[in-house]
N, C-alpha and C positions, 0 to 999 in steps of 0.2 A: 504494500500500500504506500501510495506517494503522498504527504503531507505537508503541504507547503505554510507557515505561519506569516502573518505580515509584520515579520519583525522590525521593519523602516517605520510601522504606524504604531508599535506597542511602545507601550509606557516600561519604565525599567519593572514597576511594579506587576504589572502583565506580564512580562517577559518570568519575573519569578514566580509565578502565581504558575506559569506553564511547565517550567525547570522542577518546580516542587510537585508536581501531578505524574511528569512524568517519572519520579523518581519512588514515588510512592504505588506507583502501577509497578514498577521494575521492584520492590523490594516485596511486593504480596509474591513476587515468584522467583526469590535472592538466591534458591539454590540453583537456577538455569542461568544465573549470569556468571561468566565467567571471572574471573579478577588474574590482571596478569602478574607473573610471576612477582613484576617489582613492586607490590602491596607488602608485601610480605617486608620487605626491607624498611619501607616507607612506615610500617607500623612497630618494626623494634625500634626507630629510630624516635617515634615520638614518646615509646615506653620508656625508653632510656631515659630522654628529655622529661616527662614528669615525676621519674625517680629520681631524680637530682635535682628538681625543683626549679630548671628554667621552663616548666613548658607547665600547663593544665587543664586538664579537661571544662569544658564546658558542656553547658544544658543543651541539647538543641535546637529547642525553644527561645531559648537566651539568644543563643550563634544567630539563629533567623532573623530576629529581633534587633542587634546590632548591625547586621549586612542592611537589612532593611532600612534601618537609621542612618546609616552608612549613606546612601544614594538617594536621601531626600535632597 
């Protein structure tokens, strides 16, 4: 199926509102997505980072929250 969005007419906040749909269609079926190899690297590396206390998790509610604030 071809989907084209008119993304020259969305609003940033459209544009996340569509990122976030599609993301959330992709995680109800997370075991058929693949993740390539470099996840794996990319996730000791931030485990490291908040056991040494430069790095921390956040809510991702919160994350949304500030991206969003972010781009008013």
């Amino acid at each position: 199926m071809d989907v084209t969005l008119p993304l020259d007419q969305m609003t940033i906040s459209e544009k996340l509102r569509a990122i976030e749909e599609i993301w959330e269609d992709l995680s109800r079926s997370s075991n058929d997505v693949p993740s390539p190899a470099w996840h794996a690297d990319v996730l000791r590396a931030r485990d490291e980072r908040t056991k040494n206390g430069s790095a921390k998790y956040v809510d991702w509610a919160e994350a949304k929250k500030d991206i969003r604030d972010s781009v008013k």
